[in-house]
C-alpha positions in Angstrom: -4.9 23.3 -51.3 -7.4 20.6 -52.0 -6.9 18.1 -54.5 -9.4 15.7 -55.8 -8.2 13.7 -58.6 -4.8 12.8 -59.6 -4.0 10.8 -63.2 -0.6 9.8 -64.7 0.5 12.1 -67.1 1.0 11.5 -71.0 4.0 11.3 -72.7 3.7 14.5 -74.2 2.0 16.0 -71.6 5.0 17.7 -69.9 8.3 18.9 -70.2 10.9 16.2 -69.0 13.6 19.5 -69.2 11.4 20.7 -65.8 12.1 17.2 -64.0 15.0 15.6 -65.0 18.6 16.2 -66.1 18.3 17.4 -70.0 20.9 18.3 -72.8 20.9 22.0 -73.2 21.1 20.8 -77.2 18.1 20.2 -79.2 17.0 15.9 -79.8 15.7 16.9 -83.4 18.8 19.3 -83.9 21.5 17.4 -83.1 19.6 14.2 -84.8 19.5 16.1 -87.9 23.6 16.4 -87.3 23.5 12.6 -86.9 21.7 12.2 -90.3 23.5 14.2 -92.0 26.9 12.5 -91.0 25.8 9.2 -91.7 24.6 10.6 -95.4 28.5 11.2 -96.0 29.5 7.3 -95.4 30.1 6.0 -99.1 30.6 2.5 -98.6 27.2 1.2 -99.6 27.2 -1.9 -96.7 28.5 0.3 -93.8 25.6 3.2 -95.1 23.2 0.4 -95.2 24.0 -0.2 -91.4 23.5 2.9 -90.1 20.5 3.9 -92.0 18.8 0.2 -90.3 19.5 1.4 -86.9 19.1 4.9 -86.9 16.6 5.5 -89.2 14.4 2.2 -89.8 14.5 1.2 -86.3 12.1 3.6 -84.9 12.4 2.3 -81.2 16.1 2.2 -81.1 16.0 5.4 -82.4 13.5 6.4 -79.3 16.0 4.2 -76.9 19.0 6.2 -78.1 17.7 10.1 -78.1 16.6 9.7 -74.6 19.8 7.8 -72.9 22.5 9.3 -70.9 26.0 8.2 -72.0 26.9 7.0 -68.6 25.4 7.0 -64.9 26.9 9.5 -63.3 30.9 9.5 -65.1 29.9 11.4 -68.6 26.7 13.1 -70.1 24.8 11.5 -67.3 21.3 13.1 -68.9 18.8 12.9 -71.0 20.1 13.5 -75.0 24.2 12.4 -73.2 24.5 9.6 -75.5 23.1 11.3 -78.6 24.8 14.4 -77.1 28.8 12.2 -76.7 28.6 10.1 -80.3 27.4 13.1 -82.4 30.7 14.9 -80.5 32.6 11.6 -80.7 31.9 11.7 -84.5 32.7 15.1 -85.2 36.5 14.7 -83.9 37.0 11.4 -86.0 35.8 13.4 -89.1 38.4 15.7 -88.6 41.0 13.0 -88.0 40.1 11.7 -91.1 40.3 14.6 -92.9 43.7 15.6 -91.0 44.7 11.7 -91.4 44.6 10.0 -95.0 45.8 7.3 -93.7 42.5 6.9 -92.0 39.6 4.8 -93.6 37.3 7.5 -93.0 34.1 5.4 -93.9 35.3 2.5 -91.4 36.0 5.1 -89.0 32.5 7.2 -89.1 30.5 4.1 -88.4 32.6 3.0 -85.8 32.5 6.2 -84.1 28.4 6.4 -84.4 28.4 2.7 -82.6 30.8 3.0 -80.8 28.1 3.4 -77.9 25.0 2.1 -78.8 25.0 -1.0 -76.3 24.2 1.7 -73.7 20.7 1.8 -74.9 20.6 -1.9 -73.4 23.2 -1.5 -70.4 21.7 1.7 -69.0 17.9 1.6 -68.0 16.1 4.8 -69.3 15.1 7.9 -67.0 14.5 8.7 -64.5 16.3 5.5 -62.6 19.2 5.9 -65.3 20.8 2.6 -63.6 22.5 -0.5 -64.7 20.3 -3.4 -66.1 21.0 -7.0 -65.5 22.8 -7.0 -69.6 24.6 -4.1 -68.4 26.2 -5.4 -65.4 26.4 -8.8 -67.0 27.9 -8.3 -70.3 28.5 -4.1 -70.4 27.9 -2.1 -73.4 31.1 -2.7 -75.0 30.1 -6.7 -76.0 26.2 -5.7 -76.4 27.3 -3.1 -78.8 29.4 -5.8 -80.9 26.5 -8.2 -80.5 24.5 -5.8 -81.8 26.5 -4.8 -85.0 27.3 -8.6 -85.7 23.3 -9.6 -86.2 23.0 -5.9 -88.3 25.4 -7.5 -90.2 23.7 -10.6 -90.8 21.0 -8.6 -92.0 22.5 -7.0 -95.0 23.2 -9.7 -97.9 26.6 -10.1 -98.6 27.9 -7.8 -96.0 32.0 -7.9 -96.4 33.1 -10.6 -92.9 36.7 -8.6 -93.2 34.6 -5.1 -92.7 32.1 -6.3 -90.3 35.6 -7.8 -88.0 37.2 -4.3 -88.4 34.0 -2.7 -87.3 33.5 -4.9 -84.4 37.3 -4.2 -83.5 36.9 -0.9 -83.1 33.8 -0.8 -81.0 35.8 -3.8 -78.5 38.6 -1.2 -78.1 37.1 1.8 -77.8 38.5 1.9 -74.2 41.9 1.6 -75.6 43.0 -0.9 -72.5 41.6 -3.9 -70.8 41.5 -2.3 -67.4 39.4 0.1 -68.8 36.9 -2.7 -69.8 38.2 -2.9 -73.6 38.5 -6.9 -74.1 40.8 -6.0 -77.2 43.4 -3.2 -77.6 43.2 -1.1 -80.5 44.8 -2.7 -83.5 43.9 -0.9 -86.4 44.7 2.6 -86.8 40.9 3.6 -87.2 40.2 1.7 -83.3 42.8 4.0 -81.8 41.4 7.1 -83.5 38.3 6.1 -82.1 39.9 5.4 -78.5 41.8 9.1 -78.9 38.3 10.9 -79.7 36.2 9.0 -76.6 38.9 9.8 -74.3 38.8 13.6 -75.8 35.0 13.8 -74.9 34.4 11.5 -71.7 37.9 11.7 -70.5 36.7 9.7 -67.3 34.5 7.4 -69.5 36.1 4.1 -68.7 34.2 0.8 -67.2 36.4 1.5 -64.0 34.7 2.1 -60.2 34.2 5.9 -60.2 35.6 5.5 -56.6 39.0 3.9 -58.6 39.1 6.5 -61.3 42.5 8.4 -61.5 41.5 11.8 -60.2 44.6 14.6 -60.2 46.1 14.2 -56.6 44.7 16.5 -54.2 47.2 19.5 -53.4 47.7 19.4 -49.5 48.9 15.7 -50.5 51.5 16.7 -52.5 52.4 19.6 -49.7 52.4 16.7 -47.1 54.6 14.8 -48.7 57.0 17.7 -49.8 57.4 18.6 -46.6 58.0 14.9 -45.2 60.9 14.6 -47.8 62.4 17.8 -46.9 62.2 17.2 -42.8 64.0 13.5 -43.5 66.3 15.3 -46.2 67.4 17.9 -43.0 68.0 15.2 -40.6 70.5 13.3 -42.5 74.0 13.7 -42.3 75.6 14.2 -46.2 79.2 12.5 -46.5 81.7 14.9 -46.9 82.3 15.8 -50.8 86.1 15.7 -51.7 87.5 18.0 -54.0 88.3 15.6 -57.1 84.9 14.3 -57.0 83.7 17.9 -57.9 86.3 18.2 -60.2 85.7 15.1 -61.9 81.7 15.8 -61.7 82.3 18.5 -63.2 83.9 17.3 -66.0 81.4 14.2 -66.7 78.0 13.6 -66.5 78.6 9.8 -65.8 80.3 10.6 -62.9 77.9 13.7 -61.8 75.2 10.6 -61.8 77.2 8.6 -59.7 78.2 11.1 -57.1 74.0 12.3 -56.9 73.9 8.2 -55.5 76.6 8.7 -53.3 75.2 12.1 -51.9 71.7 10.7 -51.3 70.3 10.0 -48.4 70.5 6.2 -48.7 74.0 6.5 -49.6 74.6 9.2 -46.8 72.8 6.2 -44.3 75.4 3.6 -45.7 78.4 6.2 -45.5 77.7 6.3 -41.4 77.2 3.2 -41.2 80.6 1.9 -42.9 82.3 4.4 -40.8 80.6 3.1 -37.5 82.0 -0.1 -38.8 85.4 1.3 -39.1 85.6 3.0 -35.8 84.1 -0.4 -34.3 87.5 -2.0 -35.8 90.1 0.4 -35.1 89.2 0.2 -31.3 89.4 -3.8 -31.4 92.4 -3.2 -33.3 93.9 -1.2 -30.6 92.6 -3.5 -28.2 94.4 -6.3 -29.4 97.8 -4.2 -29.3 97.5 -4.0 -25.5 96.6 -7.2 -25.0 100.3 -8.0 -27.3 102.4 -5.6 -25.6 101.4 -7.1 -22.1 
C-alpha cells in the first residue's frame, strides 16, 4: 500500500466511538434527560444557574459532554461525566421524592454540579490526564469556584443558598480522606454523598493503588489457617466444673471464662504455673537445708 498524502482529520470527519473509549448512551439523549431535569428545579435563582452553565454556555457545554468522570476509577470515557451526574441526579430525585424532608430544588442542582470542576481537572481525550488545576486544586474546590462566580452573576442571588450549594458540592466525598475539605452537614450534602458513592463506589480523590479493594481470598485462607495451627499448639488450662456451671448460668461470666480459655490466657496460665513449680522446689530446698 502506497500512500501519498496524509491531512488531519475534521472534527466531524470520524467516529471518536471507533478510536476511543465511548458511552454506549447517546450525548444528545442523555442531554435531553439533563434538560429536562433541570426544567423541574422551581427555585427561580438555582434554575437560573443551571440554565447559564448548561445551556448558555455553549463551550462548557462542549467541555462537559465529552469528559470522562474520572481517569481510570469511574466512567473513565468519553460521555462518563455526563454519563455519572445524569445517574447521580436520577437517585437524588428519588430521594427526594422518598424524603420530604429533602429540599429537592437544593438537592437537584447540587447533584448536576456536583462534578463539573472535572471539565477543568481532567484534560479532554484522548490523553484523559490530570491538568496542572486538577492536581493543584482538584475538582472538588474548582467546582465550588465555579458555582461561587455563577453566583455572582445572577442579581440578588440568595448568599444563604449559594453557601448550602457550595456545601454540598465540598462534601460530596462525604470524608476528608476522600478529598472532601468539609463533611456533609446538611441533610441534602449527605444525600448527595449517598448517591455518588451508589454510582462511582470507588470515586474518591484517594491513590487507586490505596483504594479499599475486598481482600483477596487465599489471604483470608492464609490467615485462617495461621490462626488455627497457633490455636493447636497451645495448651488450654484445664476448665473446672463450677466454671461451666456458673457459665452456664451467666453470660458475664461465660465472657470472662472465653478470656481465660484463650490463647493468651492459656500462655499466662503456663507461665504462672512454671512460676509455681519454680517456688515449690526452692521451698523444698530450703527445708533441707533446715532440717540439716
Amino acid at each position: 500500500m502506497n500512500i501519498k498524502r496524509v491531512r488531519k482529520a475534521q472534527e466531524g470527519e470520524y467516529d471518536p466511538a471507533d478510536y476511543l473509549p465511548v458511552s454506549e448512551n447517546s450525548t444528545d439523549d442523555m442531554y435531553g434527560q439533563l434538560l429536562a431535569m433541570i426544567k423541574t428545579v422551581k427555585n427561580r435563582y438555582l434554575s437560573a444557574l443551571l440554565n447559564k452553565l448548561f445551556v448558555e454556555d455553549k463551550e462548557f457545554l462542549k467541555s462537559f459532554q465529552e469528559h470522562s468522570a474520572a481517569k481510570t476509577v469511574h466512567h473513565g470515557f468519553i460521555g462518563g461525566l455526563m454519563e455519572h451526574t445524569l445517574s447521580v441526579t436520577k437517585l437524588c430525585d428519588y430521594m427526594a421524592s422518598a424524603y420530604p424532608l429533602l429540599k429537592r430544588d437544593l438537592l437537584i442542582t447540587a447533584a448536576l454540579l456536583h462534578d463539573v470542576g472535572k471539565t477543568k481537572e481532567l484534560s479532554s481525550f484522548p490523553l484523559n490526564d490530570y491538568t496542572d488545576e486538577g492536581q493543584l486544586l482538584g475538582h472538588i474546590i474548582i467546582g465550588a469556584q465555579m458555582i461561587h462566580d455563577l453566583a455572582k452573576e445572577i442579581p440578588d442571588f440568595p448568599e444563604m443558598l449559594e453557601n448550602q450549594l457550595v456545601h454540598c458540592i465540598l462534601a460530596h466525598h462525604g470524608e476528608l480522606e476522600y478529598g472532601s475539605p468539609k463533611k456533609p452537614a446538611l441533610a441534602e450534602a449527605v444525600a448527595l454523598n449517598l448517591a455518588d458513592n451508589t454510582d462511582a463506589p470507588e470515586a474518591t480523590d484517594v491513590p487507586e493503588d490505596e483504594l479499599l479493594y475486598p481482600r483477596d481470598e487465599k489471604e483470608e485462607e492464609g490467615e485462617e489457617e495461621a490462626e488455627s495451627v497457633s490455636e493447636e499448639t497451645v495448651e488450654e488450662p484445664p476448665k473446672t466444673e463450677p466454671v461451666a456451671k456458673a457459665a452456664a448460668m451467666n453470660p458475664a461470666v461465660a465472657n470472662a471464662k472465653k478470656e481465660y480459655t484463650s490463647p493468651k490466657a492459656s500462655k499466662q496460665y503456663q507461665g504462672q504455673q512454671k512460676a509455681a513449680q519454680t517456688s515449690e522446689a526452692e521451698k523444698a530446698e530450703e527445708k533441707k537445708v533446715e532440717n540439716k
